[in-house]
N, C-alpha and C positions, 0 to 999 in steps of 0.2 A: 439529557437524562439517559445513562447506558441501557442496553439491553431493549430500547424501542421496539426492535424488529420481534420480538414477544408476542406485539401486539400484530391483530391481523390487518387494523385498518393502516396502519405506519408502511407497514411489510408492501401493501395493493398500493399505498402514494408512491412510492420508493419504485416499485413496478413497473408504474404507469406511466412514472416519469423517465425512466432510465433511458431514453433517444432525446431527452431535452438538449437545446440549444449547445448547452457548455459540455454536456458532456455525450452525446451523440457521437464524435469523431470516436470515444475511444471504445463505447459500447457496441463500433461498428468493427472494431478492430477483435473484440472479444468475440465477434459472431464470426468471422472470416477464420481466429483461431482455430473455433469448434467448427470446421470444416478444412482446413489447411495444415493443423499443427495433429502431432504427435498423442492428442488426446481428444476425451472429448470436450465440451465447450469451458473456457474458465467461467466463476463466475461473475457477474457485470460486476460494474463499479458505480456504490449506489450514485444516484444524484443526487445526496445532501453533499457530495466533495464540492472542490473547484472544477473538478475535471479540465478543463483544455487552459483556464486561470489559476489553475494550479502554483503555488508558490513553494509549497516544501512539499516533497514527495517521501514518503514513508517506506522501504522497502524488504518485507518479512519474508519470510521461507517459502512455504505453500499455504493453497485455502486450506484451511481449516472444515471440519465435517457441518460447523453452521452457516457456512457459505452453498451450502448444497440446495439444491430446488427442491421440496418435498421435505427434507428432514429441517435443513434450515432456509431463510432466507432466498439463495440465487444470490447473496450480493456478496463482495468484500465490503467492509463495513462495520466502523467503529459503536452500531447499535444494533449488532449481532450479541444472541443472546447466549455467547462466552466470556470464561476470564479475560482473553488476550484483549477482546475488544473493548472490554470494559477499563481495563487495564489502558488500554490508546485514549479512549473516550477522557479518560480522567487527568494523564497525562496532558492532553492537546490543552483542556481545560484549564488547566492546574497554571501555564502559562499564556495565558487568553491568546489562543491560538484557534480561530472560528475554523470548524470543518470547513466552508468554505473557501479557504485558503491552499486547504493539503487535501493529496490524495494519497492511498496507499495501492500500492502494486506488492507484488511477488517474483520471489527471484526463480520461481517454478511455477507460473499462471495457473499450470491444469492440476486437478485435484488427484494426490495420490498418497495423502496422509501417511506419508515416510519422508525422510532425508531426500531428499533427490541426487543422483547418480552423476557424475563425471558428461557423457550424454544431455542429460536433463539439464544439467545448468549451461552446456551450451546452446540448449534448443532456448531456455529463457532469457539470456543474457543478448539473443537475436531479437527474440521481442523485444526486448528493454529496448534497444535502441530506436526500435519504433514507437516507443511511450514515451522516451525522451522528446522525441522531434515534435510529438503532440505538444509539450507545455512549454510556451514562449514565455511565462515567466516565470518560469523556475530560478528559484534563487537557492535551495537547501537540497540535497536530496541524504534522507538518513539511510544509515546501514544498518538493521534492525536484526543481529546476530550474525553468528560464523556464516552460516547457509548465504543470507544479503552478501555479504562480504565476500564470499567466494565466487558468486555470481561478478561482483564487481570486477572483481580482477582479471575474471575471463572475459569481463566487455572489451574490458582495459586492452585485454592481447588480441581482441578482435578488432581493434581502432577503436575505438568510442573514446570522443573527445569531447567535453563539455565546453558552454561557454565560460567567459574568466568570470562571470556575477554569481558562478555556481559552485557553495561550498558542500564538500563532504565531510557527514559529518560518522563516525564506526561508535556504537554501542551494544547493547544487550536488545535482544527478541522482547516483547512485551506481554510472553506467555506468563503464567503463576511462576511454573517453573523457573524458568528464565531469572526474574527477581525474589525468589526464594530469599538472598541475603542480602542485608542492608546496604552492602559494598554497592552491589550491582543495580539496587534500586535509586541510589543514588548518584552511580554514572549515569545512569537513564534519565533523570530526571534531570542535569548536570546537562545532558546531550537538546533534552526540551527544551532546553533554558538558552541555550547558545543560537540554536535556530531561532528561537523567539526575538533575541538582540539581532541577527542578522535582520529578520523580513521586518521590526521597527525602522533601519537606519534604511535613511536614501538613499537610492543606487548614484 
C-alpha cells in the first residue's frame, strides 16, 4: 500500500530496522557518505528493499524533500509519502515485482532538491560504483530519467564495467511530471515489464 511512511508506527519499523542483515552493508556506506562525501548524510535505504539481494536496481535523480529526517521519512523509499514513490510503489506492483527484490539509489545520493551539476554527478557516479559492488545479484539496473542517465555515462568513462547477467535498461523518472503523457507512461511501464521478463528467466 503507497504512501506507508505517513504512518508513524511503519516510519519507527523502517527505522529500527535500517542496519538489518541484508541491508546493513549499504546503510553503512550511507553513514561513511555523511561524513566523507561532499554533503550531508543521504538518506538510508529503507529495509523493506533487497538491499545487498537486490536483483534490479532503480536509479532516479536526487532524494527528494520526503526522504528528509524531520519533514519526511530519512528513507529513499517507494512508501514515501510523494507522487514519485507512489508512482514506483504501483509500477513495481503493477508487474509482481516484490520490493524485496529491487532497490532504488540516486544518481546524486545527497539531498539538494535541484538538477545536479557536472561535479555532482561525478561525485555520485563514484558512489554508484560502490553500490554496485554491494549487489551480487543484480541482474537489471533501470535508468530512471536524463539526470540516471547521465550519471551513467560518466561511470561508463570512469570504468565501470558490469557483469554480462546485467541488463540496462533507459526510461522516464517516475515523478507526476515525468509521466504527464501517455507516451511516456507507457515507455515506463514498457521498461517494468522487460525487467520483470528478465529476473522470471534463469540465469
Amino acid at each position: 500500500m503507497p504512501r506507508q511512511m505517513a504512518s508513524g508506527a511503519f516510519q519507527k519499523a523502517q527505522w529500527d530496522a535500517r542496519y538489518a542483515a541484508h541491508i546493513a552493508a549499504i546503510n553503512e556506506l550511507v553513514d561513511r557518505l555523511g561524513t566523507e562525501g561532499p554533503g550531508s548524510r543521504p538518506p538510508y535505504v529503507a529495509p523493506l528493499y533487497g538491499g545487498v539481494n537486490a536483483e534490479l536496481l532503480n536509479v532516479l535523480q536526487d532524494p527528494g524533500p520526503m526522504t528528509q529526517k524531520g519533514k519526511g521519512s530519512g528513507f529513499i523509499c517507494l512508501e514515501n509519502d510523494d507522487p514519485t514513490a507512489e508512482n514506483m510503489a504501483n509500477l513495481l506492483s503493477g508487474v509482481d515485482i516484490s520490493p524485496a527484490r529491487a532497490m532504488i539509489w540516486n544518481a546524486y545520493p545527497w539531498f539538494i532538491n535541484r538538477k545536479p551539476k557536472a561535479k555532482e554527478l561525478s561525485d555520485g557516479a563514484k558512489v554508484f560504483f560502490q553500490i554496485i559492488n554491494l549487489l551480487p545479484k543484480l541482474r537489471v539496473v533501470m535508468l530512471n530519467g536524463r539526470v540516471a542517465q547521465a550519471m551513467w555515462e560518466v561511470a561508463r568513462a570512469q570504468g565501470l564495467s558490469l557483469p554480462t547477467q546485467v541488463t540496462v535498461i533507459s526510461t522516464y523518472h517516475t515523478s507526476k511530471r515525468a509521466l504527464l503523457t501517455e507516451k511516456r507512461r507507457a515507455h515506463v511501464e514498457a521498461a517494468f515489464r522487460e525487467a520483470a521478463q528478465i529476473l522470471s528467466a534463469k540465469i
